[in-house]
N, C-alpha and C positions, 0 to 999 in steps of 0.2 A: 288246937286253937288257943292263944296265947288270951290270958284277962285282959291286955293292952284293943282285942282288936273282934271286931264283930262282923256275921256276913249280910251282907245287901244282895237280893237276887231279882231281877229286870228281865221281863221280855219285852221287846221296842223291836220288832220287826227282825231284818238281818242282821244278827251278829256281829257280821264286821264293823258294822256301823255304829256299834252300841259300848267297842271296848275305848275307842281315841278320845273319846270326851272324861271320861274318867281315868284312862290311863295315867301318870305322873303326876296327878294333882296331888297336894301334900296330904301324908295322913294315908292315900291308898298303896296298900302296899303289893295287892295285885287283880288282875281284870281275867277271869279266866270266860271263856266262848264255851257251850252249851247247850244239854238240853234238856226241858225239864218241864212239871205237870202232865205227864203222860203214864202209861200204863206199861210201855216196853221196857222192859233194862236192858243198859248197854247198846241201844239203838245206835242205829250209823248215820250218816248224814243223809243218803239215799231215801231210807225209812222214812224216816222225820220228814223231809220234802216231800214225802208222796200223802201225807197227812192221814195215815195208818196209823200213829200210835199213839196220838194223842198229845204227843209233847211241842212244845216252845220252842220255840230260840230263844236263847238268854243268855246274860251275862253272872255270874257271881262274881263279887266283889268282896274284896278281904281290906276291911278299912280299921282305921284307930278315930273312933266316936270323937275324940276328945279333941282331936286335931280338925277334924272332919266332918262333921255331924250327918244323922243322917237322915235331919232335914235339908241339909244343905245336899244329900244325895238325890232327893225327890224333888228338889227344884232342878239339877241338872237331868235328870229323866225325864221329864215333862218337855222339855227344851227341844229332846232328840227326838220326839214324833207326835204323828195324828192323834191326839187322844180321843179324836169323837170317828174314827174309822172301825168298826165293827167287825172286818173281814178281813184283816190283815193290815200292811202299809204301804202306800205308795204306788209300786208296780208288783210288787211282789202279793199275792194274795193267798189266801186260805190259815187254816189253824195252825201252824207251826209259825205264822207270820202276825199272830195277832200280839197286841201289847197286853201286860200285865207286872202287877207288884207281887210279889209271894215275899211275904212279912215270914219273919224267922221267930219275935215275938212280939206278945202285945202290947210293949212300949211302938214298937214297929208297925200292928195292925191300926192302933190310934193315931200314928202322923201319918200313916199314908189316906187314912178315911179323911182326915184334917188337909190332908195339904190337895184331896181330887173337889173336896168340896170347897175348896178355895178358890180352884183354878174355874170350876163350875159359875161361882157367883163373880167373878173378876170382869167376864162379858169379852172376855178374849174371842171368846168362839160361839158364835150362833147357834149350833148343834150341841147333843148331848152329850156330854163327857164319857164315853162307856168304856174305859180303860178300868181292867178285871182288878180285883186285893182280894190274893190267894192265900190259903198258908201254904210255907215252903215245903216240899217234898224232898226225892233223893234231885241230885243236880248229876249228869253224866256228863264227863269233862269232853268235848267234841273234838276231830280227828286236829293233829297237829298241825296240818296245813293252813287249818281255819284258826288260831290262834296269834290273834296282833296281827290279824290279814293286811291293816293298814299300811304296817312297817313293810313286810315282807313283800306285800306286793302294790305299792303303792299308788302307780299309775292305773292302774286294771280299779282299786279300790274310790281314787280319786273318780274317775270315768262314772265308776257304778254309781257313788251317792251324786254325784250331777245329774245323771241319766236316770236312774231312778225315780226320781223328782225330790227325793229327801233336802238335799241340800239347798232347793232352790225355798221348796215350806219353811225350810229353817226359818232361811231368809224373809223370809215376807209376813211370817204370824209368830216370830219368835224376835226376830231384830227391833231395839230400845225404838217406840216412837217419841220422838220428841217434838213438842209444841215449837211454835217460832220464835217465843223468849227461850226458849232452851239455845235454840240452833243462833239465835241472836249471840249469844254469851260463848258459841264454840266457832262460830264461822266468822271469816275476816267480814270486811262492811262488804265485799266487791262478791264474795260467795254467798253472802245471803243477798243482798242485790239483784244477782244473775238469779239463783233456784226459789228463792220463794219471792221474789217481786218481779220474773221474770224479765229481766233487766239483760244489760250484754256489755260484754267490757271492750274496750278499745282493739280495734286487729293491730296488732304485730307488736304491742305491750302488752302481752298476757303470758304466761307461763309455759305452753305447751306449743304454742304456732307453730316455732321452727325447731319442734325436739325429736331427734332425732333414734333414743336408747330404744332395744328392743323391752317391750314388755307390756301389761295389759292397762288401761286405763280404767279406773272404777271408779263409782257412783262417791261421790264426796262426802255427800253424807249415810248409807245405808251400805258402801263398800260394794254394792250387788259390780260383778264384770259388765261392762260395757261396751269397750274397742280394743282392738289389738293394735299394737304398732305395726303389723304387718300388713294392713288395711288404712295405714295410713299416708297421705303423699301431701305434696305441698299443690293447694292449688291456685298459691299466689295471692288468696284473702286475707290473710294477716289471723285466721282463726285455726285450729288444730281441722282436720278433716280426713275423713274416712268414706272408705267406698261402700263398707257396710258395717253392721254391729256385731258384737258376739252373737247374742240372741237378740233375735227379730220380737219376742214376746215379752221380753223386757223394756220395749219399746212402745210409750204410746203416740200416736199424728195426728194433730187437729191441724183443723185450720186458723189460720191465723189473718186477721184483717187490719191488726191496729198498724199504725201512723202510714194510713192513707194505703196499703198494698195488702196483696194475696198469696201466703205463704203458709208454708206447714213446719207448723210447730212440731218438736219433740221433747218426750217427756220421758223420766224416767218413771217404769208403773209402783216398785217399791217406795219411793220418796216422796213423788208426785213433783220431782224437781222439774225446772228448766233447766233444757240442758240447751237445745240451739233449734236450728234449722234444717232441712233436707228439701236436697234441690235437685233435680234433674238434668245436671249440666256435669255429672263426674265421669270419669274413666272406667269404672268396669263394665259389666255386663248388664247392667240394669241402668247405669249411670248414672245411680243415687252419689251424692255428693251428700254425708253429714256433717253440716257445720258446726261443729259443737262449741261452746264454752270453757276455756280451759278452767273457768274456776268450780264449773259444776264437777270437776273430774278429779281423781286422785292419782300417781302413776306407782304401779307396782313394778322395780324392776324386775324380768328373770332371772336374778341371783335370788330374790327375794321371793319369789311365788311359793316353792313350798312352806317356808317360814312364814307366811303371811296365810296361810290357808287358801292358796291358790291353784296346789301341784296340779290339779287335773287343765291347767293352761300350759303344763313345761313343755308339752307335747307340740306347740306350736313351734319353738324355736329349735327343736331338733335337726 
């Protein structure tokens, strides 16, 4: 170990999920997958999963302080998970799956007690922050397969943090909220009109009506996925429309009464935008008709999806 460069070591649930967020940032010069706090040496992955030996999953990190600090490594850790889940993460549970900081020293045990009782009084989260600050132990390097699982297997790793529910928590208790002067100062007049005055822009002068590229349409302001173009047809209203959404729970439907009519609203639940209406006059099987706003939406194309942190959608256009 070189004077330039000191280790950081994380347990944030699975592994694979804990190397892409640190991987290439400047300053890290590598993310190695892990496992560690436990009583076995040289444990296999098997082991460790059956929650016999007492060890983590983790990552070590080989970083340069100076470039990188590593307080700015305990703000990107807190980002990647549950800090107030107790028994592991997400879908994945038990001791090999629980989070923890293992401080290497005590410059190191002082910013992580510094930066858990930060996140504690911030009011981020209802619940108790019970994410563990360990000292570090031995770290046993984990089989090669599991190593930058992101890159190697990308679709399979896309799938898992979606499915999992990691990526969606990100989303929803870790994405910047912003006030309506904030969103004022980034959205045209006709985007903050449409999602926070629920307002509706003209049919067949909006952006998206008659577009036709493959690829997904996301939340304008929170990025959350929304609709595919594969779900999308023309149904002659002059507004973008879809037979259904990516996810149905990303979706919330009220009723709607104002000027003079009885309609259902939809909402996006990360934003709390307006995004349109849903009507029961479409073509698939349910005959949901979503009429959405194209200014509430952003479009990612599928050249763009992995690059945009979208890959686990590539799979549609195959």
């Amino acid at each position: 170990m070189s004077d330039q460069y000191e280790l950081a070591t994380f347990a944030g649930g699975c592994f694979w999920c804990m190397v892409a967020p640190f991987d290439e940032q400047p300053g890290i010069k590598e993310v190695i997958s892990g496992y560690t706090g436990g009583h076995t040496e040289n444990p296999t992955y098997e082991e460790v999963c059956s929650d016999t030996t007492g060890h983590y999953e983790g990552v070590q990190i080989t970083f340069d302080p100076s470039v990188f600090p590593y307080k700015k490594l305990l703000e990107l850790f807190w980002q990647q998970i549950d800090p107030t889940d107790p028994e592991g993460q997400f879908n994945d549970r038990g001791q090999s799956y629980k989070t923890a900081i293992f401080y290497h020293n005590e410059v190191q045990r002082e910013l992580a007690d510094a930066s858990k009782l930060e996140l504690a009084a911030s009011g981020r989260f209802q619940k108790p922050i019970v994410t563990e600050i360990l000292p570090a132990g031995p770290f046993y390097r984990a089989e090669e397969r599991h190593q930058h699982y992101y890159k190697k297997n990308s679709f399979h790793y896309n799938l898992y943090k979606e499915g999992s529910g990691r990526a969606g928590f990100i989303r929803e208790n870790w994405s910047n909220r912003k006030n309506d002067e904030q969103l004022r100062k980034e959205l045209t007049p006709i985007q903050f009109e449409v999602t926070r005055r629920n307002g509706t822009e003209p049919p067949f002068h909006n952006e998206y009506w008659n577009h036709t590229e493959d690829g997904i349409y996301v939340d304008i302001i929170t990025g959350e996925p929304l609709f595919s173009s594969k779900d999308k047809y023309d149904a002659g209203c002059g507004w973008p429309s879809f037979t259904k959404p990516l996810r149905r729970t990303e979706m919330e439907e009220k009723l709607d009464t104002s000027h003079g009519m009885r309609r259902i609203e939809v909402r996006a639940k990360s934003s709390n935008s307006h995004l349109g209406h849903v009507f029961d006059d479409g073509p698939g099987p349910d005959h949901s008709r979503y009429c959405i706003n194209s200014a509430a939406l952003r479009f990612i194309p599928k050249n763009k999806l992995e690059e945009e942190g979208y890959g686990q959608f590539v799979s549609l256009f195959n």
